[in-house]
BAVOFI-703379 format. One record per residue: residue number from 1; residue in three letters; x, y, z of N, C-alpha, C, CB in turn. Coordinates in pm, whole numbers, plus 50000, padded with zeros to 5 digits. Glycine has a CB too. Example, Ala and Ser with C-alpha at 12.3 -4.5 7.8 and 13.67 -1.06 7.14 Angstrom:
BEGIN
+-----+------+-------+-------+-------+-------+-------+-------+-------+-------+-------+-------+-------+-------+
:  nr : rest :  n_c1 :  n_c2 :  n_c3 : ca_c1 : ca_c2 : ca_c3 :  c_c1 :  c_c2 :  c_c3 : cb_c1 : cb_c2 : cb_c3 :
+-----+------+-------+-------+-------+-------+-------+-------+-------+-------+-------+-------+-------+-------+
:   1 :  ALA : 51319 : 49431 : 50780 : 51230 : 49550 : 50780 : 51320 : 49670 : 50780 : 51131 : 49553 : 50905 :
:   2 :  SER : 51285 : 49775 : 50708 : 51367 : 49894 : 50714 : 51290 : 50003 : 50787 : 51408 : 49940 : 50572 :
+-----+------+-------+-------+-------+-------+-------+-------+-------+-------+-------+-------+-------+-------+
***
This chain:
BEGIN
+-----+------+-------+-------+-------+-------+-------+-------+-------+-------+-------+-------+-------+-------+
:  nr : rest :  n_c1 :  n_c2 :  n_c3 : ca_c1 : ca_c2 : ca_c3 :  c_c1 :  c_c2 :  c_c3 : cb_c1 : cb_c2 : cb_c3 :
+-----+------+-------+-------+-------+-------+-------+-------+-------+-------+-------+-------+-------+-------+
:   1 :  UNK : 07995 : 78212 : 71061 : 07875 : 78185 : 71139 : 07757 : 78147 : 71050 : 07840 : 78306 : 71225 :
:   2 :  UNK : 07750 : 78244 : 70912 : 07598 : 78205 : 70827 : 07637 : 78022 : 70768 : 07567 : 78354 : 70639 :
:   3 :  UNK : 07748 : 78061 : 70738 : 07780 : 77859 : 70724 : 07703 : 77769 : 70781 : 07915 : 77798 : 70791 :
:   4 :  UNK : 07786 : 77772 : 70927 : 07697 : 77681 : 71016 : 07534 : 77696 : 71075 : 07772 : 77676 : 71129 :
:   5 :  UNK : 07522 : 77814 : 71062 : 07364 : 77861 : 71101 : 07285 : 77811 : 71016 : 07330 : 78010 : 71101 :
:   6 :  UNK : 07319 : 77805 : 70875 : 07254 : 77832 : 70759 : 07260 : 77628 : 70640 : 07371 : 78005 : 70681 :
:   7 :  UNK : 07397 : 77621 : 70699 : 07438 : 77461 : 70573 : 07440 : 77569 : 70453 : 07270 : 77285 : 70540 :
:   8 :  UNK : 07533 : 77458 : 70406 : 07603 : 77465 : 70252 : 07569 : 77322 : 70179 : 07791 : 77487 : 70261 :
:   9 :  UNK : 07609 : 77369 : 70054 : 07622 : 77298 : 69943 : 07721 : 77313 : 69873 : 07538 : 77308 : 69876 :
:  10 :  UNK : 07841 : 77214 : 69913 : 07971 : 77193 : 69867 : 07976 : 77153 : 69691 : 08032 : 77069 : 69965 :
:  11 :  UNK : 08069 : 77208 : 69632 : 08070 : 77164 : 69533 : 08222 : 77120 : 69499 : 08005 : 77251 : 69457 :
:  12 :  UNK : 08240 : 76973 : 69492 : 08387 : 76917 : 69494 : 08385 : 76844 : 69359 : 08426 : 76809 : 69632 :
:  13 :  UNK : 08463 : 76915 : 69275 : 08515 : 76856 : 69142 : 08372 : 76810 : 69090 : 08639 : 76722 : 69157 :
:  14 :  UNK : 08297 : 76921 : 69102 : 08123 : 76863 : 68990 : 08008 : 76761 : 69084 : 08184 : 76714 : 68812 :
:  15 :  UNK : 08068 : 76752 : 69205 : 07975 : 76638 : 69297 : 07955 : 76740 : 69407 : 08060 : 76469 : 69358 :
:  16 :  UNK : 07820 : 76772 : 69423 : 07720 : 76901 : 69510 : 07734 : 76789 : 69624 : 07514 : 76962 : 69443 :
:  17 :  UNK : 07740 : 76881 : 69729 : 07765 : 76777 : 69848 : 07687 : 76849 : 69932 : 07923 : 76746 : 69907 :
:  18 :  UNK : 07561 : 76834 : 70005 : 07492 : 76896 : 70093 : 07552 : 76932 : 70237 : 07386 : 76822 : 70101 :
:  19 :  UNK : 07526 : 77023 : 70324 : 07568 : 76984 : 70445 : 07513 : 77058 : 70528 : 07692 : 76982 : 70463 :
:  20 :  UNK : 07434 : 76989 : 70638 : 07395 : 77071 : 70744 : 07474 : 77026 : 70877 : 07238 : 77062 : 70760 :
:  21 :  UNK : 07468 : 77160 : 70939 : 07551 : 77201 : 71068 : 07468 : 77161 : 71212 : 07579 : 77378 : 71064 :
:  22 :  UNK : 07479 : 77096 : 71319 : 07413 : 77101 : 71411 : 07483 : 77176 : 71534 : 07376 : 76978 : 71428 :
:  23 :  UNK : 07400 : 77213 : 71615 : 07458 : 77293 : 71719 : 07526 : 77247 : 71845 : 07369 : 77365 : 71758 :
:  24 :  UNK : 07534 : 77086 : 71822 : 07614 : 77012 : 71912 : 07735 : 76945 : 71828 : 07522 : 76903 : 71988 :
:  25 :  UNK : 07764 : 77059 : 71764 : 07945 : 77037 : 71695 : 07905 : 76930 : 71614 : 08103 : 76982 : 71818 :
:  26 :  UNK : 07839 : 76882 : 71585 : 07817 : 76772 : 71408 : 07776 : 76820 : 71333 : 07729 : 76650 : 71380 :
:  27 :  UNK : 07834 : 76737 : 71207 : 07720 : 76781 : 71082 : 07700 : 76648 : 71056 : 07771 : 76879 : 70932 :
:  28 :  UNK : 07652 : 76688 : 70916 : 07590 : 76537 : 70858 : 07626 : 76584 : 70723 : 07401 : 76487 : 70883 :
:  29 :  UNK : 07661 : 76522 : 70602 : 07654 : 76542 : 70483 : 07613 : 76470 : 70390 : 07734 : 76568 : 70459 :
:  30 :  UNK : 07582 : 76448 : 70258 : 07560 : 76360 : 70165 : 07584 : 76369 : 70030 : 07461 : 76335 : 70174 :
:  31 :  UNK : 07676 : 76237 : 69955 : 07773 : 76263 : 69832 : 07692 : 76126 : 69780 : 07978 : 76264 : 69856 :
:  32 :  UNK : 07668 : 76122 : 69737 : 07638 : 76036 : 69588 : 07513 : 75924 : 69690 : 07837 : 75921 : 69494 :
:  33 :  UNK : 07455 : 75996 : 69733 : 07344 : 75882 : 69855 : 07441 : 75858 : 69959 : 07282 : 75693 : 69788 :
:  34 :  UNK : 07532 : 75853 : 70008 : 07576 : 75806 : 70123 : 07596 : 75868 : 70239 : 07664 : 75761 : 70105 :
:  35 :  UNK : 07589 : 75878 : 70328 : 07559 : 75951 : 70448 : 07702 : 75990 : 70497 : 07471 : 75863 : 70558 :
:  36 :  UNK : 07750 : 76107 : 70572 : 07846 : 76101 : 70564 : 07839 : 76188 : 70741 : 07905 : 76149 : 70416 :
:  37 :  UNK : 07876 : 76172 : 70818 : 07841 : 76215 : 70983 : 07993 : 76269 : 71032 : 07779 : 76055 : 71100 :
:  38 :  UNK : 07992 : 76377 : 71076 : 08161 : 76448 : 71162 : 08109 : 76543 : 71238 : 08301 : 76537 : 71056 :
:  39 :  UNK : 08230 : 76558 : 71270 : 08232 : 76707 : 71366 : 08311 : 76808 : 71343 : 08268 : 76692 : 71501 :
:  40 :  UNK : 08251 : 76957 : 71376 : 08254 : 77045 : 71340 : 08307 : 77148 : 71451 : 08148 : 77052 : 71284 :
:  41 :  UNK : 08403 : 77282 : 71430 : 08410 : 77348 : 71529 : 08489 : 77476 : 71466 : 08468 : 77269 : 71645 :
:  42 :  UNK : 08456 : 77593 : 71508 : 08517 : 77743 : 71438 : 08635 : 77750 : 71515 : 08417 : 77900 : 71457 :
:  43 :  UNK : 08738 : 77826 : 71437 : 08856 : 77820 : 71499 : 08930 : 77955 : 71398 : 08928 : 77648 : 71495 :
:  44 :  UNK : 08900 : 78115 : 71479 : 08964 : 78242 : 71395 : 08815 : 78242 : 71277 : 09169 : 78197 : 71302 :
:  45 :  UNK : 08834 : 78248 : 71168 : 08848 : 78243 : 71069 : 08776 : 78136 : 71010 : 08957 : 78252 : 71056 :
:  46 :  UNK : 08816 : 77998 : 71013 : 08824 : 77823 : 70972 : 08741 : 77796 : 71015 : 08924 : 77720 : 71013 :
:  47 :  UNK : 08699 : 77670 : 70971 : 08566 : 77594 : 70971 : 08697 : 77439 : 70982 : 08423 : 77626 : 70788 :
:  48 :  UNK : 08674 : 77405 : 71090 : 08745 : 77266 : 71119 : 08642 : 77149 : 71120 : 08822 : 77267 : 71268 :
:  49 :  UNK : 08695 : 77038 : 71041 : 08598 : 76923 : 71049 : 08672 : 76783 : 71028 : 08481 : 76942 : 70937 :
:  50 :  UNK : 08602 : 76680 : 71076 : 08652 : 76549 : 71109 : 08548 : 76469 : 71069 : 08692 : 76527 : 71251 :
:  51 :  UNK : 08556 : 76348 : 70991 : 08465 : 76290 : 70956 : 08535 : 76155 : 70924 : 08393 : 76361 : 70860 :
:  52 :  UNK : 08446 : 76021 : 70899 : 08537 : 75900 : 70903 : 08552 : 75871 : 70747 : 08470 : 75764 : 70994 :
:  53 :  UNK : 08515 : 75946 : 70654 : 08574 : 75964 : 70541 : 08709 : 76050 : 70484 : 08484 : 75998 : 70492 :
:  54 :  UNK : 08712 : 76115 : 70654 : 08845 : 76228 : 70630 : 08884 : 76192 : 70760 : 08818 : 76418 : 70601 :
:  55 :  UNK : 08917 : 76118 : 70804 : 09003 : 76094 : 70948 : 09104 : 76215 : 71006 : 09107 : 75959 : 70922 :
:  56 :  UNK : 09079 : 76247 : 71120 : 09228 : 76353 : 71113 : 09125 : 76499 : 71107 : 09365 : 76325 : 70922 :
:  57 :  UNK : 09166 : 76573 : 71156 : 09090 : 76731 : 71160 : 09185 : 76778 : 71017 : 09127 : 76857 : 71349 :
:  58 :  UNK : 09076 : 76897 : 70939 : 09090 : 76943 : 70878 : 09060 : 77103 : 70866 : 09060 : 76870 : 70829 :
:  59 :  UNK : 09153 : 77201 : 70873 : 09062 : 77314 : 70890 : 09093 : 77412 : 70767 : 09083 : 77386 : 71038 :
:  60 :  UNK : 08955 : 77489 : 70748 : 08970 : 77529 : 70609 : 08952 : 77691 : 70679 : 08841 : 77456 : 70475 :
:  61 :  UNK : 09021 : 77799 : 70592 : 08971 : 77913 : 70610 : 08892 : 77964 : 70526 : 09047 : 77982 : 70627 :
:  62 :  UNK : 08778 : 78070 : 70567 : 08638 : 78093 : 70488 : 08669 : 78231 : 70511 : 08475 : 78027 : 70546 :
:  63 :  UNK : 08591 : 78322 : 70388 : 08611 : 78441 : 70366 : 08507 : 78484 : 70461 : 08606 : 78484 : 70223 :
:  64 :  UNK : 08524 : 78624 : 70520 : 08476 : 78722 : 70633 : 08325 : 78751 : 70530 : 08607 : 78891 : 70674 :
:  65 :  UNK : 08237 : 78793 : 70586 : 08093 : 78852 : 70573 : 07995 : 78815 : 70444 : 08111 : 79007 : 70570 :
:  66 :  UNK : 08065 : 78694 : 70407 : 07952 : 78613 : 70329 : 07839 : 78560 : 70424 : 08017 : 78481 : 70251 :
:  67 :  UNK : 07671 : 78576 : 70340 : 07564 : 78562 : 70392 : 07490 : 78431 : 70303 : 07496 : 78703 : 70395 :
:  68 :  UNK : 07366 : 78442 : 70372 : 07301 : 78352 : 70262 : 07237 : 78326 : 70115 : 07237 : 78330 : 70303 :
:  69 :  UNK : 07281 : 78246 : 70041 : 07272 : 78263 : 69905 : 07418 : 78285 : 69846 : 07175 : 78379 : 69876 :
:  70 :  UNK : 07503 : 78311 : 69902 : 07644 : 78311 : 69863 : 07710 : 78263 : 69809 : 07700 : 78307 : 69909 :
:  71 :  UNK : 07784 : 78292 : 69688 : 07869 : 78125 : 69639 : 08039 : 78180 : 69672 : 07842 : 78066 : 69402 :
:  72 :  UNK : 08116 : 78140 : 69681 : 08261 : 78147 : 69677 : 08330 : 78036 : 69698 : 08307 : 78231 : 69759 :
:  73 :  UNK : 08469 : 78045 : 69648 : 08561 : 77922 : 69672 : 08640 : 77936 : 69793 : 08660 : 77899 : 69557 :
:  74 :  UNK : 08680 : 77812 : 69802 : 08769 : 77782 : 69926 : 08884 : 77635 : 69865 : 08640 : 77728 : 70086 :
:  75 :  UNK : 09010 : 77667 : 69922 : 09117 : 77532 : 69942 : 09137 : 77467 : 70063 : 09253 : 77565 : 69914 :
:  76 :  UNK : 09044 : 77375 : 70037 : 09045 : 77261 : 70159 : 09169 : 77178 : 70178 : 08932 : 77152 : 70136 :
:  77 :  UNK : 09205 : 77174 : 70279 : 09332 : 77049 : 70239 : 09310 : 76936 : 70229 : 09434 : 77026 : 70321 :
:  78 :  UNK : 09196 : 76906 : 70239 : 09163 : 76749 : 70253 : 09121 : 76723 : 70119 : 09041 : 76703 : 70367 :
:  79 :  UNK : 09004 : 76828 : 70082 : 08909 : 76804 : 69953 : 08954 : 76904 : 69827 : 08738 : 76840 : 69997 :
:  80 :  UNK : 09105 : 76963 : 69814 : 09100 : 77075 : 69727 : 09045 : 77175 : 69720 : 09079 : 77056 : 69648 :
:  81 :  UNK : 08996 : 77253 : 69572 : 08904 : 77367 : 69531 : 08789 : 77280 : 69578 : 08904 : 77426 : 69359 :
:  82 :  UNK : 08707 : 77387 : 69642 : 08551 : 77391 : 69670 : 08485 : 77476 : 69659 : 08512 : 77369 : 69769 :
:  83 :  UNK : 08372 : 77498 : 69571 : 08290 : 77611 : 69585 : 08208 : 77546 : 69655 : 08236 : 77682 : 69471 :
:  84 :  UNK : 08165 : 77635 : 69792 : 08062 : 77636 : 69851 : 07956 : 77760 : 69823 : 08103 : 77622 : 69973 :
:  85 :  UNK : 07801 : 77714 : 69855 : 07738 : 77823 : 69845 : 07671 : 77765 : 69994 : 07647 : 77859 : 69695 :
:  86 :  UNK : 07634 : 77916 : 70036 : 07553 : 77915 : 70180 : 07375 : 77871 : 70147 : 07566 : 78103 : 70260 :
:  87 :  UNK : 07323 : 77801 : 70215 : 07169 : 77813 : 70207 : 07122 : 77931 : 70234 : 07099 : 77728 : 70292 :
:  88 :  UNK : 07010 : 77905 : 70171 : 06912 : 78026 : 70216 : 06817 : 78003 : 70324 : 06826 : 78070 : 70103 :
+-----+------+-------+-------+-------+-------+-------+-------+-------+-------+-------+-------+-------+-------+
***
């Protein structure tokens, strides 16, 4: 929940990837200037997302009672190792 309440800052192989969550199931992200727009939806556990840089749903599972300011990793299937950290 602090994920989406809050946006992250993905970190994929050294490239910080911003991302904020909207409350009508999108996000928006941004990797090297380029805009990057999907959708988003909780599922258990997972953080599922679809985007036209990742065609196809992807769902990742996220560790229980991380807050904001948080850093930890995650294995995406789409994007590998990711450390995400939560905003503050």
């Amino acid at each position: 929940e602090n994920v989406v309440s809050h946006g992250v800052t993905m970190n994929v192989q050294g490239l910080p990837i911003p991302v904020v969550y909207h409350d009508d199931g999108t996000y928006s992200a941004n990797a090297m200037g380029s805009d990057i727009p999907g959708t988003w939806r909780i599922e258990g556990h997972s953080l599922c997302t679809e985007s036209s840089m990742q065609p196809g749903e992807s769902c990742t599972e996220y560790p229980d009672g991380k807050g904001p300011g948080d850093t930890f990793n995650v294995n995406s299937a789409s994007l590998g190792a990711v450390t995400v950290t939560i905003n503050e």
